[in-house]
C-alpha positions as CSV (number, residue, x, y, z in Angstrom):
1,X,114.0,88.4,85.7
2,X,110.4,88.3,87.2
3,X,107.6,89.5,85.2
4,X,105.0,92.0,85.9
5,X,101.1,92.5,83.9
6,X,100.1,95.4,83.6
7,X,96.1,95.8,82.6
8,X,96.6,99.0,80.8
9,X,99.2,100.9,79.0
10,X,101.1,103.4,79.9
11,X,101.7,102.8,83.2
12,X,103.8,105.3,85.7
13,X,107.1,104.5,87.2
14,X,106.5,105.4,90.3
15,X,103.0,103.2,90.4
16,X,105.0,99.8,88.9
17,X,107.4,100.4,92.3
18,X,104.6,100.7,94.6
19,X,102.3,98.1,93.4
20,X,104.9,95.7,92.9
21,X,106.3,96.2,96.7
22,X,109.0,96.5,95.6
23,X,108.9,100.2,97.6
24,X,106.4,100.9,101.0
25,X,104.8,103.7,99.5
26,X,104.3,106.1,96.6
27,X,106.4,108.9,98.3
28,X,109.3,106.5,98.8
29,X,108.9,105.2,95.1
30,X,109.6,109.2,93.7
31,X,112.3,109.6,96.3
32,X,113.8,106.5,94.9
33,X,113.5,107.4,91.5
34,X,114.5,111.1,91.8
35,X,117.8,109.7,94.1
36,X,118.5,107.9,90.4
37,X,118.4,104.8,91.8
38,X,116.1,103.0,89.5
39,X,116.9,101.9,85.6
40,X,114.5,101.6,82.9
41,X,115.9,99.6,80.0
42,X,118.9,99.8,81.7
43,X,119.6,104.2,81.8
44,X,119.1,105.7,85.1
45,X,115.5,107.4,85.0
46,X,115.0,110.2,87.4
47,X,111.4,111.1,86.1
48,X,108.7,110.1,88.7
49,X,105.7,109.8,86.1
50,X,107.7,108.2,82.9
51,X,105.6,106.3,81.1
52,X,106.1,102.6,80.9
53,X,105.0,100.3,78.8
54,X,104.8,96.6,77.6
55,X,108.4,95.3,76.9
56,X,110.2,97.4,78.9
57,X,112.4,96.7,81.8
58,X,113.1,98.0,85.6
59,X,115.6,97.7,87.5
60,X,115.7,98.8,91.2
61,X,118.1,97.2,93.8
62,X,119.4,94.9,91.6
63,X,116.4,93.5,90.7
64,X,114.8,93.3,87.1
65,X,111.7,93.0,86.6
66,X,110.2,92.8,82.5
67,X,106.5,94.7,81.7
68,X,104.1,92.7,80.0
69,X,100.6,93.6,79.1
């Protein structure tokens, strides 16, 4: 599981998935999420702008990746 720092808290889905590369672009980070195909703390998350915070977990392409502030 890799980890990822975040500066502040909360932090939008859709912004960990672009900053992290782990998507080319902000539009293709909502598409992603809205398709259902990302997990936060393991439940399918279809909101674009949930909040994250330190502690929790994403998941996208069989990846996981922990948030820590």
């Amino acid at each position: 599981m890799r980890e990822v720092k975040i500066k502040k808290e909360p932090v939008e889905l859709y912004k960990i998935l672009k900053f992290e590369g782990m998507v080319s672009s902000g539009g293709e980070a909502k598409s992603v999420i809205g398709d259902g195909q990302v997990l936060v703390n393991g439940l399918i998350e279809t909101r674009k702008r949930k909040k994250i915070l330190s502690g929790d977990t994403v998941e996208y392409m069989g990846e996981k990746y922990r948030i820590l502030l």
